[in-house]
C-alpha positions as CSV (number, residue, x, y, z in Angstrom):
1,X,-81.0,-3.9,-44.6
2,X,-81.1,-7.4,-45.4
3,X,-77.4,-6.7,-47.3
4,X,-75.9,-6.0,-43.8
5,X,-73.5,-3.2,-45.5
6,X,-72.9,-2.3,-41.7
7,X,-71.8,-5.7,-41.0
8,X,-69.1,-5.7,-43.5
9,X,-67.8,-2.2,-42.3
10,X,-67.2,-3.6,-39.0
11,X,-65.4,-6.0,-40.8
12,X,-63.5,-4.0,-42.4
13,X,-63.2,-0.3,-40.4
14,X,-60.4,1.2,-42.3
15,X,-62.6,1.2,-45.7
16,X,-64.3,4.3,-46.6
17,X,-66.4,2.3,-49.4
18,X,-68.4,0.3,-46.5
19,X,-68.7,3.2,-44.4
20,X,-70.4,4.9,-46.9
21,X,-72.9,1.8,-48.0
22,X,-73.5,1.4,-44.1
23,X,-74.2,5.2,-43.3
24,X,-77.0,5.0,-46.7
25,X,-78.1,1.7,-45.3
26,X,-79.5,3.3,-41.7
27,X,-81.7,5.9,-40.9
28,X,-80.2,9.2,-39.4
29,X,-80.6,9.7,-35.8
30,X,-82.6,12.6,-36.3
31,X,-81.8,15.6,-38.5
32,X,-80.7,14.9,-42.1
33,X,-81.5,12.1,-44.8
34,X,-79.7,8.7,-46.2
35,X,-80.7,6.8,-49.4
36,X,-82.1,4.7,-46.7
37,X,-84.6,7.5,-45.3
38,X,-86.1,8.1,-48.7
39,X,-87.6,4.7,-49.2
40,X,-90.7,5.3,-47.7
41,X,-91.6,8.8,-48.5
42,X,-90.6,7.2,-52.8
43,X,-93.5,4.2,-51.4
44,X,-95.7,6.9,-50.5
45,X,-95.2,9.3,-53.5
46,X,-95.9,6.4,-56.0
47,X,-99.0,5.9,-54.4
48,X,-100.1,9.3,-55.1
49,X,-98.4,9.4,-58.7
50,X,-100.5,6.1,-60.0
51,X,-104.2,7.2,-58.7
52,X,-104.9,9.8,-61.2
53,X,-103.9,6.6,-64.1
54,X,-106.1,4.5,-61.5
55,X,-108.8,6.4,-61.2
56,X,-109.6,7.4,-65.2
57,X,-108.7,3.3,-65.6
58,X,-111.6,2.0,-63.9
59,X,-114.2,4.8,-64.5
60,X,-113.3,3.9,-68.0
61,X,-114.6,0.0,-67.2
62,X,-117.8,1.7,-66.1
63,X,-116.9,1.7,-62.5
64,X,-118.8,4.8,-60.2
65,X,-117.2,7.8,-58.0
66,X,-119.4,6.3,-55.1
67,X,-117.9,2.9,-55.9
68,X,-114.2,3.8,-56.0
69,X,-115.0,5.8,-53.0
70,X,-116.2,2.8,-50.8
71,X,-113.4,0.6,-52.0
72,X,-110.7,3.4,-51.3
73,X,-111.7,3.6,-47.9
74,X,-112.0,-0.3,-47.4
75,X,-108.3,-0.5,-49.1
76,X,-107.5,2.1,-46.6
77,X,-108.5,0.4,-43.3
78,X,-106.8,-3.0,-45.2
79,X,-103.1,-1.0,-45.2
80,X,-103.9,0.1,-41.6
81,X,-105.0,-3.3,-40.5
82,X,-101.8,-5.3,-42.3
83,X,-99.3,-2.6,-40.7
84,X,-100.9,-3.1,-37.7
85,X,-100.5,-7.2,-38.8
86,X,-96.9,-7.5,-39.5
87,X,-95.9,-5.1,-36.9
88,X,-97.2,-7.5,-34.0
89,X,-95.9,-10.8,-36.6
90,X,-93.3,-11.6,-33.1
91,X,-95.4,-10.3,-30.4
92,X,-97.6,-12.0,-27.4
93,X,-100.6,-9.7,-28.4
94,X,-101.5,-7.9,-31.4
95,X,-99.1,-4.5,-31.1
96,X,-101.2,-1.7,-31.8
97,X,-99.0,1.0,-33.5
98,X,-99.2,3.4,-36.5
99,X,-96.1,4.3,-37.7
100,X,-95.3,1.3,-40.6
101,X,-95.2,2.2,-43.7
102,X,-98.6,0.7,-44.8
103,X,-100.6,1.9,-41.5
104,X,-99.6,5.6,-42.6
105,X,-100.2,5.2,-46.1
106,X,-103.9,3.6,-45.1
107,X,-104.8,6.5,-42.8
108,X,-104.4,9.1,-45.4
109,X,-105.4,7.2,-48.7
110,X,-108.9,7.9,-48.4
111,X,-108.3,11.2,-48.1
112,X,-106.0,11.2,-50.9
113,X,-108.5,9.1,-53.1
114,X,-111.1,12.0,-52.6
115,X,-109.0,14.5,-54.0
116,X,-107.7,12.5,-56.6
117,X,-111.3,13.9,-58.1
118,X,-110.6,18.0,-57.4
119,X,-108.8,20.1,-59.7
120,X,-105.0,20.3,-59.2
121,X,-105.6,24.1,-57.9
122,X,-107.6,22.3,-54.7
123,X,-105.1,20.1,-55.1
124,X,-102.1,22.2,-54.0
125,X,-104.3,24.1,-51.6
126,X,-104.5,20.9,-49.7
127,X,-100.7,20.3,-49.6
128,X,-100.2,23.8,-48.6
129,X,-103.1,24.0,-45.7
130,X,-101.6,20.3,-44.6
131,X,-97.8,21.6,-44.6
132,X,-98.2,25.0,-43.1
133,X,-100.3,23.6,-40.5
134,X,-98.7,20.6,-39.1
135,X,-95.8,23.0,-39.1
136,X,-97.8,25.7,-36.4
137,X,-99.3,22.6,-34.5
138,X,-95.7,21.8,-33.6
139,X,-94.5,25.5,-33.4
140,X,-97.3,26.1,-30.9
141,X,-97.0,23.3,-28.5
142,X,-95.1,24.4,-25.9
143,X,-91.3,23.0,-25.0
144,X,-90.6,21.0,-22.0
145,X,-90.1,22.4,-18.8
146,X,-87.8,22.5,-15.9
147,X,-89.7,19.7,-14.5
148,X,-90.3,17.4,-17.7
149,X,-89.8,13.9,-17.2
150,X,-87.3,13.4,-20.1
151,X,-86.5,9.8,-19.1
152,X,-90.1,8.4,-19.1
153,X,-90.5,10.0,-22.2
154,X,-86.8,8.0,-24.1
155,X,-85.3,11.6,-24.2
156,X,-82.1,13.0,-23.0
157,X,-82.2,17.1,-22.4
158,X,-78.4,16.8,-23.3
159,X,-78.8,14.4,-26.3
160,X,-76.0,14.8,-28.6
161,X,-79.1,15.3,-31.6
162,X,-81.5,17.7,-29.9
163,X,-82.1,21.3,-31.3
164,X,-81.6,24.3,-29.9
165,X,-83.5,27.5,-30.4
166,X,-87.3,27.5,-31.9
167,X,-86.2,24.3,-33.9
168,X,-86.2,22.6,-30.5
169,X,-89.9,22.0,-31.0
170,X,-89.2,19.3,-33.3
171,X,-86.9,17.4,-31.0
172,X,-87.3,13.6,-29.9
173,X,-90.2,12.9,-27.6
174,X,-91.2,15.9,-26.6
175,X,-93.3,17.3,-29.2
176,X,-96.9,17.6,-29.9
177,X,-96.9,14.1,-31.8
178,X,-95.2,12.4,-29.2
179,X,-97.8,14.2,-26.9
180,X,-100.8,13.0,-29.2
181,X,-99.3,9.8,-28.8
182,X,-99.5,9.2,-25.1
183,X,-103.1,9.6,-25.0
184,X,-103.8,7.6,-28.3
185,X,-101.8,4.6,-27.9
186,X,-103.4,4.4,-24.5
187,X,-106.7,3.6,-25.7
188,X,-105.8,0.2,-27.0
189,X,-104.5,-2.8,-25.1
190,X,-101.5,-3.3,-24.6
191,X,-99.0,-5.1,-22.0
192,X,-97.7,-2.1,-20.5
193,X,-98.4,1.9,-20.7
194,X,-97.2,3.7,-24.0
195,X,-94.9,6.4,-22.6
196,X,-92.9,6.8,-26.1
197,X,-91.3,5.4,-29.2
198,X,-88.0,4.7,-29.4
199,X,-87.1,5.9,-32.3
200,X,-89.4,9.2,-32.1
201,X,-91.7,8.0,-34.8
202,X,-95.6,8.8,-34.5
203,X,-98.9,8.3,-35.3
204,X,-99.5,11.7,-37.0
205,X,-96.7,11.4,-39.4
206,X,-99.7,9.9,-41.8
207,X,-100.8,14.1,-41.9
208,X,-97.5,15.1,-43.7
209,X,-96.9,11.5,-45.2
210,X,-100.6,12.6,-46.8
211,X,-98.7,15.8,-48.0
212,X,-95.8,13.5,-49.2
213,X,-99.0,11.5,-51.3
214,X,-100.2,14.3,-52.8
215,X,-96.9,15.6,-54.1
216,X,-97.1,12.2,-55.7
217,X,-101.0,12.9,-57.2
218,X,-100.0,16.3,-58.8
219,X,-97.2,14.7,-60.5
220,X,-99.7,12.3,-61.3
221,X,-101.3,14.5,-63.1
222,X,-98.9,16.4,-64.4
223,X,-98.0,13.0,-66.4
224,X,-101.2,12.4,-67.9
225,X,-101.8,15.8,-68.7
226,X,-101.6,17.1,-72.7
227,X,-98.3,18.4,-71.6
228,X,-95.5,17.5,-74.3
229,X,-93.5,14.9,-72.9
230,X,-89.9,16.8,-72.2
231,X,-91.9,19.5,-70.8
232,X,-93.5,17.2,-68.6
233,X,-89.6,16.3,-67.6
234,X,-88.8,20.1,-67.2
235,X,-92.1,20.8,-65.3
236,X,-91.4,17.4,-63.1
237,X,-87.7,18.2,-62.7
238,X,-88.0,21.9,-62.1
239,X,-90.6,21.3,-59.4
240,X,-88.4,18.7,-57.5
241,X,-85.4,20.8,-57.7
242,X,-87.8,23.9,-55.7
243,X,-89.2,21.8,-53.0
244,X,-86.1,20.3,-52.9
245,X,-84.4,23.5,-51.6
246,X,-87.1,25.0,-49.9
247,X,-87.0,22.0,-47.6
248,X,-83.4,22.4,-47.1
249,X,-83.5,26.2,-46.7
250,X,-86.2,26.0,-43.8
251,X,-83.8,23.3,-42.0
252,X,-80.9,25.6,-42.3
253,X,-82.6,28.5,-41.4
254,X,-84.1,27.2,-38.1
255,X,-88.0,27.1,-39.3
256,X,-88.5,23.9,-39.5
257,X,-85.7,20.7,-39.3
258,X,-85.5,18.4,-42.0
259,X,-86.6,15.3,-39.8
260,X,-87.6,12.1,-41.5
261,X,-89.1,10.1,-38.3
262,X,-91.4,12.8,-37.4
263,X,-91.9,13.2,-41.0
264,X,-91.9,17.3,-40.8
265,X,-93.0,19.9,-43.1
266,X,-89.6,20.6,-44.3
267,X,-88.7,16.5,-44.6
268,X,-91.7,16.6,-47.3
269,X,-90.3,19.1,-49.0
270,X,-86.9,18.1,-49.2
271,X,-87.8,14.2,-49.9
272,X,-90.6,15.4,-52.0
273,X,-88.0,17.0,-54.2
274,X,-86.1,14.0,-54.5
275,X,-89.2,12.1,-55.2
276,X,-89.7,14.4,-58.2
277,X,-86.4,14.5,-59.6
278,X,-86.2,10.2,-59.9
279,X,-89.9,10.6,-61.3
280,X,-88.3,12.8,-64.0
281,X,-85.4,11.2,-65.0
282,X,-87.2,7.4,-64.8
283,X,-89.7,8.8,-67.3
284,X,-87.0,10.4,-69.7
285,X,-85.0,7.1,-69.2
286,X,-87.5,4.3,-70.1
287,X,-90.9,6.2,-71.2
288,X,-88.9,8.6,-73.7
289,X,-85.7,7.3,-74.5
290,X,-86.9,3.6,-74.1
291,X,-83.9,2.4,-72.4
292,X,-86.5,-0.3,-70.6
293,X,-84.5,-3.5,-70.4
294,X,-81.8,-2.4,-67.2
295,X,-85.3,-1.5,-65.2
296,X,-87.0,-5.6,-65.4
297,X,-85.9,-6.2,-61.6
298,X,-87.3,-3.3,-60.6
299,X,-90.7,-4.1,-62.5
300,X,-91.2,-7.8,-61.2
301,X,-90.7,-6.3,-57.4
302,X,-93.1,-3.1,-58.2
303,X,-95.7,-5.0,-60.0
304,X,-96.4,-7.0,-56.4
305,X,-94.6,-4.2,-53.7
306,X,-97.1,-4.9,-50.9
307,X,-96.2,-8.7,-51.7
308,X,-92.5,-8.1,-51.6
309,X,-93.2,-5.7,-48.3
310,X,-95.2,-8.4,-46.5
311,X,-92.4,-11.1,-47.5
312,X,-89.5,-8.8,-46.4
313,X,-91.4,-9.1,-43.3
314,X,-92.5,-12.5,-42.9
315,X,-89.8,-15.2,-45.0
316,X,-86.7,-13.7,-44.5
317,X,-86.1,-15.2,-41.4
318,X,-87.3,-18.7,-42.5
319,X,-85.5,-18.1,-46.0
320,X,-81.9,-17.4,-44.2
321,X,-82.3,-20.1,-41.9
322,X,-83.1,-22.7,-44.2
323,X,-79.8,-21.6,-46.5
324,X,-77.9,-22.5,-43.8
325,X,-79.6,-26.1,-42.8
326,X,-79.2,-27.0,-46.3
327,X,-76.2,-25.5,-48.6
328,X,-74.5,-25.7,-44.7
329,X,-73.4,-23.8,-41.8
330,X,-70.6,-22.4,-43.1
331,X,-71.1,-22.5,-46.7
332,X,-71.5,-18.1,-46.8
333,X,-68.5,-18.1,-45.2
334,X,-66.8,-18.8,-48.8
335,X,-65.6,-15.0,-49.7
336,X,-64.3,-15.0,-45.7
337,X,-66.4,-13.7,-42.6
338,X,-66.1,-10.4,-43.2
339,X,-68.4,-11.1,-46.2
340,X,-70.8,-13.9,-44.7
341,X,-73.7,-12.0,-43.6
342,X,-73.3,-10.0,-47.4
343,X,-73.8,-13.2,-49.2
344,X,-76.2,-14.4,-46.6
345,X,-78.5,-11.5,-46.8
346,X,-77.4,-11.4,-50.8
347,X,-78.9,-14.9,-51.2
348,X,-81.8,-14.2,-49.8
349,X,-83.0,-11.2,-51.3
350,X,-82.1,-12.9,-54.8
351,X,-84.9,-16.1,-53.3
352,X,-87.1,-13.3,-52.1
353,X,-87.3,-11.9,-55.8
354,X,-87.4,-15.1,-57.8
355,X,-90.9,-16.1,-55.6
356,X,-91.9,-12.4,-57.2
357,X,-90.5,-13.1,-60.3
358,X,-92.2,-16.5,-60.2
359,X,-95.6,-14.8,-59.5
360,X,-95.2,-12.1,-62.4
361,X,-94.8,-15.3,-64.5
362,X,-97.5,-16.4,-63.4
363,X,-99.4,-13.1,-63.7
364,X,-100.6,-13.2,-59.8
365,X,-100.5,-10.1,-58.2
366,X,-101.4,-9.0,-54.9
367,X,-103.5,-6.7,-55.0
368,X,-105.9,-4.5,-52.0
């Protein structure tokens, strides 16, 4: 967001080209997915694909199960902690809520860690128990009735986004998450009651954002297995291309709506897929056809991502302001206003990743 694509289709509202970079910029409202929307779940199927490379790594240095074990779940309640951390960075107290990226990544790691030592079979059990039911814990829970508080709760009975039908168990605020959340978030301080999220997300995304992990650990595996190394990109590209559709097919159909900030069943699915599908053709690309050089950037910012996600958080601010006290006020005015806050948040994204590209020089790495 730091590019401010929206800022330049204001600028410019008869151009299609912005429109289209602001509309992948944002998260949908509700049903459907932007390039935007599949940045986290690709954060949280990396995770899964590098712990089966992790795992053999350090048992290799003579490192125990019961070891790894322990530290997983210390790592874990780190990622919780730190969302928890930047998530309150601007607030009076610290802000208590579970929905970063990190924080859901932490509450499921451990969990992902222990069956990053299960066969693959256990392994798709697991994604199949998790999937189907999350999916019946939201069928089940009832839908709100005639005397349902929808404005306490940040919904709208005639909101332009709401479902219809059975898929209307899956609308905002008035699901079981949202429910779960009401008592949950209650049970830490906090300046006044929780009574809802305003952007629907929720605490028990980290069940399907687990599933979303796990995707990424049979991949994982699939990659170190004695596979050849196209028919690891068939296997890899063949699998994305079915969850890919089956997500789809159960939003169409009514079962369950592709839904990114409730992170449903079908959402893992359908971003799953695409998760897949860029693992395959990155390792044909620069493992197989060793076109490497094009992917550098990439590698200085994923060599130190919790660094780069902790700076996006903290120093962009302070980074932007500083550009302006000392190259000048109106210096990012140069290609017009329409363009300022482009070059703006342009500049600073190009500091952000020469501090990372600084510390891959350097070989310092953040690591929990």
């Amino acid at each position: 967001e730091v590019l401010h694509f929206c800022s330049v289709a204001g600028a410019f509202p008869d151009s299609e080209f912005w429109k289209l970079l602001c509309w992948h910029q944002s998260h949908v409202e509700w049903v459907g997915c932007s390039l935007h929307d599949l940045i986290q779940p690709s954060f949280s199927f990396i995770v899964g694909v590098a712990l089966p490379f992790s795992i053999v790594n350090r048992m290799a240095r003579g490192q125990s199960a019961t070891g790894l074990t322990l530290h997983a779940f210390w790592r874990a309640l780190l990622l919780v902690l730190l969302g928890v951390f930047l998530r309150s960075t601007w607030s009076k107290q610290t802000n208590w809520t579970f929905e970063d990226t990190l924080t859901q990544i932490g509450l499921g790691y451990g969990f992902l860690f222990l069956l990053g030592f299960r066969s693959m079979r256990t392994q798709w059990i697991a994604l199949a128990v998790l999937l189907v039911g999350y999916w019946a814990a939201f069928a089940l829970y009832p839908l709100p009735g005639a005397d349902f508080d929808w404005k306490t709760a940040g919904a709208s009975a005639d909101w332009e986004h709401n479902l219809k039908g059975f898929a209307a168990h899956w609308n905002k605020n008035t699901n079981l998450a949202w429910a779960f959340d009401t008592w949950f978030m209650n049970l830490f301080p906090r300046g006044d009651a929780f009574t809802h999220n305003g952007g629907g997300y929720s605490t028990l995304s980290f069940i399907p954002t687990l599933a979303t992990m796990i995707l990424g650990l049979i991949a994982g595996g699939i990659l170190r297995s004695d596979r050849k190394s196209w028919d690891k990109v068939l296997w890899l590209g063949g699998a994305g291309c079915a969850a890919l559709g089956a997500g789809w097919l159960l939003g169409v159909l009514g079962i369950c709506p592709v839904v990114k900030r409730i992170w449903t069943p079908s959402w893992t699915l359908f971003s799953g897929g695409w998760c897949l599908l860029l693992l395959a053709a990155f390792y044909a690309v620069i493992d197989l056809l060793q076109f490497k050089a094009w992917s550098f950037p990439l590698v200085v910012i994923g060599m130190n991502s919790i660094a780069a996600y902790c700076m996006a958080h903290l120093f962009d601010t302070f980074i932007g302001n500083n550009l302006k006290t000392h190259l000048g006020q109106d210096f990012f005015k140069l290609f017009g206003g329409g363009y300022e806050r482009l070059f703006h948040g342009a500049t600073i994204l190009l500091t952000l990743w020469l501090i990372l590209f600084w510390m891959y020089r350097r070989k310092f790495f953040l690591r929990i």
